[in-house]
C-alpha positions as CSV (number, residue, x, y, z in Angstrom):
1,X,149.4,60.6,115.4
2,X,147.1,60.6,118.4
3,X,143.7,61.3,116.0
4,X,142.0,58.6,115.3
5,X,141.8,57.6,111.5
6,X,141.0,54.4,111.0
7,X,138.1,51.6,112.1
8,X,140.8,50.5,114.7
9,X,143.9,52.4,115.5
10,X,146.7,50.8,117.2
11,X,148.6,52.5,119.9
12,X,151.5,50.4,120.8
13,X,153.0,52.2,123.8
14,X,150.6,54.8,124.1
15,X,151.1,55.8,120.2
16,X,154.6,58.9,121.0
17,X,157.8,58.0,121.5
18,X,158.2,54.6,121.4
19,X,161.1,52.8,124.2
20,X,164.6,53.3,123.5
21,X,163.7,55.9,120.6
22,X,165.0,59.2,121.2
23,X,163.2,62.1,123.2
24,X,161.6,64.7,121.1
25,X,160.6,67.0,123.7
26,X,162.1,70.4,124.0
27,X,165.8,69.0,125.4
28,X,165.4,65.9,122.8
29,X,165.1,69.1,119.9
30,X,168.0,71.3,121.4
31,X,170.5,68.2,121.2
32,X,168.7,67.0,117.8
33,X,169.5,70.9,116.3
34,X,172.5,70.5,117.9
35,X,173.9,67.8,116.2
36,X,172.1,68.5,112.7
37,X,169.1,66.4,112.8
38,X,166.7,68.5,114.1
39,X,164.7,65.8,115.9
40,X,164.2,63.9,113.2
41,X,165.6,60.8,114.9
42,X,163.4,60.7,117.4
43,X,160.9,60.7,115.0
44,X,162.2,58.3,112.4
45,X,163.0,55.8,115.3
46,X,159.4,55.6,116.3
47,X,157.9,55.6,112.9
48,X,160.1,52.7,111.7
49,X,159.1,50.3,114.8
50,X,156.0,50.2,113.2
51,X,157.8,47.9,110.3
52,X,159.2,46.3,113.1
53,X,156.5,45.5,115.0
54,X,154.5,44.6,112.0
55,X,157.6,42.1,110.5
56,X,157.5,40.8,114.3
57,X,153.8,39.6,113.9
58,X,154.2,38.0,110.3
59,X,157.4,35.8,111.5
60,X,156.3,35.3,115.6
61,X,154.2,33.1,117.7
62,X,153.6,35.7,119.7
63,X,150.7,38.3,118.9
64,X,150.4,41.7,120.5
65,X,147.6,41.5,122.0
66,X,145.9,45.3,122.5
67,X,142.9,46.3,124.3
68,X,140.1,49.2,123.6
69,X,140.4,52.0,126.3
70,X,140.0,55.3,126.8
71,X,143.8,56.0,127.4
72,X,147.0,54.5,127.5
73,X,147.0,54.8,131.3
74,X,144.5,52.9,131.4
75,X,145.2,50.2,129.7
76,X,148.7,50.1,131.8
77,X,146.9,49.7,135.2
78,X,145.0,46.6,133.3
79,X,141.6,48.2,133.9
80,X,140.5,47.7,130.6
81,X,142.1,44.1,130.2
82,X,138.7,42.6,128.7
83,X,138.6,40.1,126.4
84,X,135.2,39.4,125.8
85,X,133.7,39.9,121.9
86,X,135.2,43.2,120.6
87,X,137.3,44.7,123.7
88,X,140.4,43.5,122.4
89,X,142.5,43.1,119.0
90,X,145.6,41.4,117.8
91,X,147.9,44.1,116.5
92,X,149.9,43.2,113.0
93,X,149.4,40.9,110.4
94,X,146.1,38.9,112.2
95,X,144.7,41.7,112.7
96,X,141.0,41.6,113.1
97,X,139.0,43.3,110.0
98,X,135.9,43.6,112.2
99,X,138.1,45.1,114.9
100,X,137.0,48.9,116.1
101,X,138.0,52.0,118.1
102,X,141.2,53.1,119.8
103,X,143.8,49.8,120.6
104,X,146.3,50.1,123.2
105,X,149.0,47.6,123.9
106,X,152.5,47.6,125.3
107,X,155.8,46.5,123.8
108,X,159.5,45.2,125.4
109,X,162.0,47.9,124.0
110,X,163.8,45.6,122.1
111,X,163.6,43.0,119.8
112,X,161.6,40.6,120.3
113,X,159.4,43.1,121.3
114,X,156.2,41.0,121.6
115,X,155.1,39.8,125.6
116,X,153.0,38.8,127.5
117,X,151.4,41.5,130.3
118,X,150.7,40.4,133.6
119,X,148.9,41.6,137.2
120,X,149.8,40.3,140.1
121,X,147.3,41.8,143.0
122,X,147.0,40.4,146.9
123,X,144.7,41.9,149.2
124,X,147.1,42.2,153.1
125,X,144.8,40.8,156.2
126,X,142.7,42.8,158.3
127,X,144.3,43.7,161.6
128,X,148.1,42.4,160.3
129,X,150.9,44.6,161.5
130,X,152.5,46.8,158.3
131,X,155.2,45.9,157.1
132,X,158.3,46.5,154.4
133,X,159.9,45.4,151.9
134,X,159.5,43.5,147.8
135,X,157.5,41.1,146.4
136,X,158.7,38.9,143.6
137,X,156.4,36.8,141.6
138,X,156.8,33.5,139.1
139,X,154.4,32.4,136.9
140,X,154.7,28.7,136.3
141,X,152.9,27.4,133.5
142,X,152.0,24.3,131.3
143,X,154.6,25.3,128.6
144,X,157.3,27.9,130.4
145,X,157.8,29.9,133.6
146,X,158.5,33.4,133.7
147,X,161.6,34.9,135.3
148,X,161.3,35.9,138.8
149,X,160.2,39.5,138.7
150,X,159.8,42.3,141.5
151,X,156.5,43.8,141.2
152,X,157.1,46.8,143.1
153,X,159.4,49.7,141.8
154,X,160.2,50.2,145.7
155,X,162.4,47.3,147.7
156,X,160.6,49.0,151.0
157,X,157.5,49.5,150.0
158,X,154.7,49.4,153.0
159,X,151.8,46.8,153.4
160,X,149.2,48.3,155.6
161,X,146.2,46.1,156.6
162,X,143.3,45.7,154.7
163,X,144.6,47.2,151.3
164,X,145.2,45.8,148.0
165,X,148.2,46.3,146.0
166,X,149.0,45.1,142.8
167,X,152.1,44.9,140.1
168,X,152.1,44.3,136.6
169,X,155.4,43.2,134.5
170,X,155.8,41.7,131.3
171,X,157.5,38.6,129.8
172,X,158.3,36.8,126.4
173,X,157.9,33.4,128.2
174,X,155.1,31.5,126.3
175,X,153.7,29.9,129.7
176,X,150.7,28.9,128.5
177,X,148.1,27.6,130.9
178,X,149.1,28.6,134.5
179,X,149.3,25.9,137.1
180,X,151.5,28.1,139.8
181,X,152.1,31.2,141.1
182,X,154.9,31.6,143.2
183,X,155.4,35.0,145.6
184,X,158.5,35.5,147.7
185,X,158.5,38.6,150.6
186,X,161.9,40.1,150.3
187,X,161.5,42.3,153.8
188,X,163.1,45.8,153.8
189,X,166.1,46.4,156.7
190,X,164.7,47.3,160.1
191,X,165.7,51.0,161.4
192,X,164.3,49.9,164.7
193,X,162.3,48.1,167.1
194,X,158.8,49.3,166.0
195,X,160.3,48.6,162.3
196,X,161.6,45.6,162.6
197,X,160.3,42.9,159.8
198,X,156.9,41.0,159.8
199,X,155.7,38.3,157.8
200,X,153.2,39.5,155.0
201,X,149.4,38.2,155.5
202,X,147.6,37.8,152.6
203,X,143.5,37.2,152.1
204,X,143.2,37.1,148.4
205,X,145.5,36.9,145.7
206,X,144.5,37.8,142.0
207,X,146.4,37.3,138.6
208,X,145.4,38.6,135.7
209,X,147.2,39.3,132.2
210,X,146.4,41.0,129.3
211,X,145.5,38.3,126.7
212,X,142.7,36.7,129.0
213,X,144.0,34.6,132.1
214,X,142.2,35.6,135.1
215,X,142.6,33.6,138.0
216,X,142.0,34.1,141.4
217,X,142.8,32.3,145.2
218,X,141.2,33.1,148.3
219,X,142.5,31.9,151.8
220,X,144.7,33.1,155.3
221,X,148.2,33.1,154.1
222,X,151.8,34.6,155.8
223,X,154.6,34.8,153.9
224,X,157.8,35.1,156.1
225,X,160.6,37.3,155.5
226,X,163.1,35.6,152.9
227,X,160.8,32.8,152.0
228,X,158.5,31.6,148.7
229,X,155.1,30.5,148.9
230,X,153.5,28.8,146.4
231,X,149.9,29.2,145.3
232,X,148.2,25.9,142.7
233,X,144.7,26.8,143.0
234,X,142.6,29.0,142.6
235,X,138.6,29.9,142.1
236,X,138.3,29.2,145.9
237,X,137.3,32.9,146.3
């Protein structure tokens, strides 16, 4: 139901077809009429996660944590990741009464489904030659560390000077208070001379996730192909 109805409405996945759940668009209903179902398991999968994710947030530490934007896109790109007083809600059993407007959050596809959203952005140096290739980031925290995760859909993706790029990914890892992030340059195979791999420079580097940490580090940084660099500080910036 994408009409709001309620004080606050929860949109977990942007609210459709929820992740692993059966398409219902027109192929999804050919197959569905197909079979005999008519569609109807598209729709009965996504309906029931909602007793899922509710019997998630009654037996789980973890709380989905949703946000109030204009549009599920939105809230993806973490633009609306605000936590101050009223921006945000805990979806499920503690959910705020006093909570308004349209939530948006985003689940893992399976059980558990609850996680932890973050967005890793670094800011390339001025002047730096491009280069190619994957970044992979670990969180390191006070309580866990998340899994070493590639941030970028592309394993030769180009870094231009004087740009900003970001990646988000999610995790289950409880990590707590953040006391390291560490980003590795996986650089792409050269073609040629002109293409041949660079270190990555880095100016700034900002993480961010969607239940409130916000930290960010400032300094001149190259990463070299095939290595890890490890960042402890931050509000330098």
């Amino acid at each position: 139901m994408a009409t709001q109805v309620g004080d606050v409405d929860f949109y977990p996945n942007g609210g459709a077809r929820q992740p692993n759940c059966p398409s219902n668009d027109v192929a999804g209903a050919l197959s569905g009429l197909a079979s005999g179902t008519f569609g109807f398991d598209s729709v009965s999968c996504s309906h029931s996660r909602a007793v899922d994710y509710w019997t998630e947030s009654i037996n789980s530490p973890c709380s989905f944590v949703a946000h109030r934007c204009d549009s599920y896109s939105e809230y993806e790109s973490g633009a609306c990741w605000d936590n101050s007083d009223g921006s945000y809600a805990v979806m499920g059993y503690d959910a705020d009464p006093s909570a308004r407007g349209a939530m948006f959050t985003t689940t893992f596809a399976e059980s558990s489904f609850c996680g932890t959203e973050f967005k890793v952005s670094f800011r390339t140096k001025k002047y730096a030659r491009t280069t190619r290739g994957q970044v992979e980031a670990t969180i390191i925290g006070t309580d866990a560390s998340t899994d070493a995760t590639n941030l970028f859909s592309s394993d030769s993706k180009s870094f231009e000077d004087g740009r900003t790029y970001s990646g988000m990914f999610m995790s289950r890892a409880g990590v707590g208070t953040p006391s390291e992030l560490q980003l590795t340059f996986k650089a792409s195979a050269s073609t040629s001379f002109w293409s041949r791999p660079s270190e990555l420079k880095i100016t700034r580097i900002d993480l961010q996730s969607n239940t409130g940490i916000t930290l960010s580090h400032c300094g001149d940084y190259e990463i070299q192909p095939g290595s890890t660099m490890s960042f402890t500080t931050s509000g330098n910036c």
